[in-house]
N, C-alpha and C positions, 0 to 999 in steps of 0.2 A: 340457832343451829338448824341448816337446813338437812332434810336428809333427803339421799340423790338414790336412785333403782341401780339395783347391781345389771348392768346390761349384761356382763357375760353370765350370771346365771339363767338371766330371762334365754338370750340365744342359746342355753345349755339346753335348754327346756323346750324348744322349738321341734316341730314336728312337720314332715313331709309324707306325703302318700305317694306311694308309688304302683303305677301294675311292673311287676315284675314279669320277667319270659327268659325264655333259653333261646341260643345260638349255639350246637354244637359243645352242648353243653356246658356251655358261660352263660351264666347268668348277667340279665341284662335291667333296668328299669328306667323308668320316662314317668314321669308327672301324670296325675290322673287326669288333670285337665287338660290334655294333649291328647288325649284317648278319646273320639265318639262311641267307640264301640267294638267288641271283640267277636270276630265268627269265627265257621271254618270255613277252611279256605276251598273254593271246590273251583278252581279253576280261571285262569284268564285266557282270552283270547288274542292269541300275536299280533302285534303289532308292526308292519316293515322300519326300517331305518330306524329302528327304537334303541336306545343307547344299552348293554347288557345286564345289565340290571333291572330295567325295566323288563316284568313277563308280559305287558299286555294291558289291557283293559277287563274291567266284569261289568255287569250289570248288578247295580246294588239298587234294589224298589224302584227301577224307571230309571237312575241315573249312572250314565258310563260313568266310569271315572278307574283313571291310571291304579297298576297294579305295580311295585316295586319290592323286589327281593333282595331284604336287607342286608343278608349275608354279605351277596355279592353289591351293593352301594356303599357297605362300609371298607371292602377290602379284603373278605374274609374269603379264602378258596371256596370254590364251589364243590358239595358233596354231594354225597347221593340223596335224593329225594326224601324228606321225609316221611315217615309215613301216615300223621293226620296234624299237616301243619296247619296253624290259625294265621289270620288276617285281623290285623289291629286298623280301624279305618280312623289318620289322624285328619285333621281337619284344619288348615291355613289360607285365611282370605275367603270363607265362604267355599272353599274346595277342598273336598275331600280324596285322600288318597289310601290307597289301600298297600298297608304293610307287611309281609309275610314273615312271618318268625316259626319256627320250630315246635315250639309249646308256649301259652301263655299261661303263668304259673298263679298268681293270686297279686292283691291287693295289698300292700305294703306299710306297715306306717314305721317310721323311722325317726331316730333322733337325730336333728344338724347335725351334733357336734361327731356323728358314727358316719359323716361323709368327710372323705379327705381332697379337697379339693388346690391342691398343691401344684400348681403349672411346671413344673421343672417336670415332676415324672409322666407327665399327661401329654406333653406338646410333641407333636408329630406333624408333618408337614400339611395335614386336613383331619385335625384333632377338633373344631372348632364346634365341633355338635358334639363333644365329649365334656360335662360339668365335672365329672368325677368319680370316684370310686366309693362303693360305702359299703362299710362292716357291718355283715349281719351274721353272729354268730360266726361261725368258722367260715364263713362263706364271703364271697366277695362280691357285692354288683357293679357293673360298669354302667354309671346312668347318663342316658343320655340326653340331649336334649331334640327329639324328630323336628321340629319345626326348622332347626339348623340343619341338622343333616338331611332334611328333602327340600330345602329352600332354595337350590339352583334348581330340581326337579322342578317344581312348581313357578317359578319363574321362566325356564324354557316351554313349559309344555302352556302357558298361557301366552305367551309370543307366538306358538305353532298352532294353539286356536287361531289367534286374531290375524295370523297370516292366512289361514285356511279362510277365515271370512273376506277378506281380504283380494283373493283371488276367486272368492264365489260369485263376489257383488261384481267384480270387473267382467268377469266369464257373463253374466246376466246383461252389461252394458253392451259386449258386444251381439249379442245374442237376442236381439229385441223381441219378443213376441206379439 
């Protein structure tokens, strides 16, 4: 007689970390390893023809890198300013991007079986960076996945690099010294 591992209680027993944050007071949360690193947010500088969500650029130790206000990337009305929002800077492809959230609340750890990950109640026409929902106590998180939801960002804004190089090196051909 052989004896076989109960899989659904091992996956009963599985666990998830999450940093959790607020939106207007919805709680939100994203995978620790999606996270480099949380600040506060002290400012971007505008950017022209930047899509509305995009605030800008900062200087984070020497390196620019795009600022993106997540409120407004997911959809969510834009309100008044918070008043000591943080910057979550996620990281895809070696580039980092800087997130803005409301408050970033604490470190998470979670049972699978307390995320309901159910596609009928979830799907929305750019649901695709949403995994799901999970019960914490009487509270609800909406977790998501950033690398999905800034994956067109990071895709366009590395196309308007290489076109910005693109048009340097030609600018310098015609331009001989």
């Amino acid at each position: 007689m052989t004896i076989t591992p109960d899989t659904d209680n091992e996956a009963a027993h599985e666990e998830i970390k999450l940093l959790t944050f607020a939106i207007d007071n919805v709680f939100y949360g994203v995978d620790v390893t999606q996270v480099r690193e949380v600040k506060n947010y002290e400012g971007a500088t505008p950017v022209p023809y930047a899509p509305p969500y995009v605030k800008g650029v900062t200087n984070l130790r020497g390196e620019v890198i795009p600022v993106i206000d997540l409120r407004k990337r997911i959809g969510l009305n834009s309100k008044q300013e918070t008043q000591d929002p943080s910057i979550m800077i996620i990281t895809q492809d070696k580039h980092p991007t800087g997130v803005i959230v409301d408050q970033v609340i604490e470190v998470l750890t979670l049972q699978k079986r307390d995320v309901e990950t159910n596609p009928h109640t979830l799907i929305v026409e750019q649901s695709d960076g949403i995994i799901g929902v999970a019960k914490h106590g009487n509270d609800l998180i909406i977790l998501l996945d950033m690398l999905k939801v800034l994956s067109n960002d990071t895709n366009n804004m590395k196309e308007n690099i290489r076109g910005f190089q693109i048009q340097t090196q030609n600018t310098q051909k015609q331009h001989p010294t």
